[in-house]
C-alpha positions in Angstrom: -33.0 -199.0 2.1 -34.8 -201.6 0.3 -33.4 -204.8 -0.5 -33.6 -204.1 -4.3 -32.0 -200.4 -3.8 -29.3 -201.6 -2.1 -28.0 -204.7 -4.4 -28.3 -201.9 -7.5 -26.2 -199.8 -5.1 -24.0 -202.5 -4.7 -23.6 -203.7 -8.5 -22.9 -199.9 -10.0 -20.8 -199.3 -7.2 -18.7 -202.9 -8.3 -18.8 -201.4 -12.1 -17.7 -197.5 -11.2 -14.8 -199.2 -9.9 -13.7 -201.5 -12.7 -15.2 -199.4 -15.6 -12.5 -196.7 -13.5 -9.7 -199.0 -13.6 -10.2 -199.8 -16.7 -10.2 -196.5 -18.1 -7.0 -195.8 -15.8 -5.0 -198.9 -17.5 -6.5 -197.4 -21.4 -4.8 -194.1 -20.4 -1.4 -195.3 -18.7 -1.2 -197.6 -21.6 -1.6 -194.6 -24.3 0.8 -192.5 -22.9 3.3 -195.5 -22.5 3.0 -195.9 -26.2 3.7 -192.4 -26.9 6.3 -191.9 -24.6 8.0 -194.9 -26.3 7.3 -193.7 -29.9 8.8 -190.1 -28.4 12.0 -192.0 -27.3 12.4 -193.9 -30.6 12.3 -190.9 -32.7 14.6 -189.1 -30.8 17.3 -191.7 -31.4 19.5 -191.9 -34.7 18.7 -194.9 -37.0 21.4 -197.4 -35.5 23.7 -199.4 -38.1 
């Protein structure tokens, strides 16, 4: 493999992985948000 194929193997392979755990975090964070929105509905107004 050339010199040139392998460092753009090497940069997408970097940015898979972060773009990947960013979108990861984006989705864990969402359903955090509505699991907590859930909770806080199913709760009686407190005094």
């Amino acid at each position: 493999m050339s010199d040139h194929g392998f460092a753009a193997l090497d940069i997408g392979l970097a940015f898979g992985v972060i773009l990947g755990v960013a979108i990861w975090q984006l989705v864990r964070v969402k359903r955090s948000i509505r699991r907590d929105r859930e909770d806080a509905s199913r709760k009686p107004p407190g005094p």
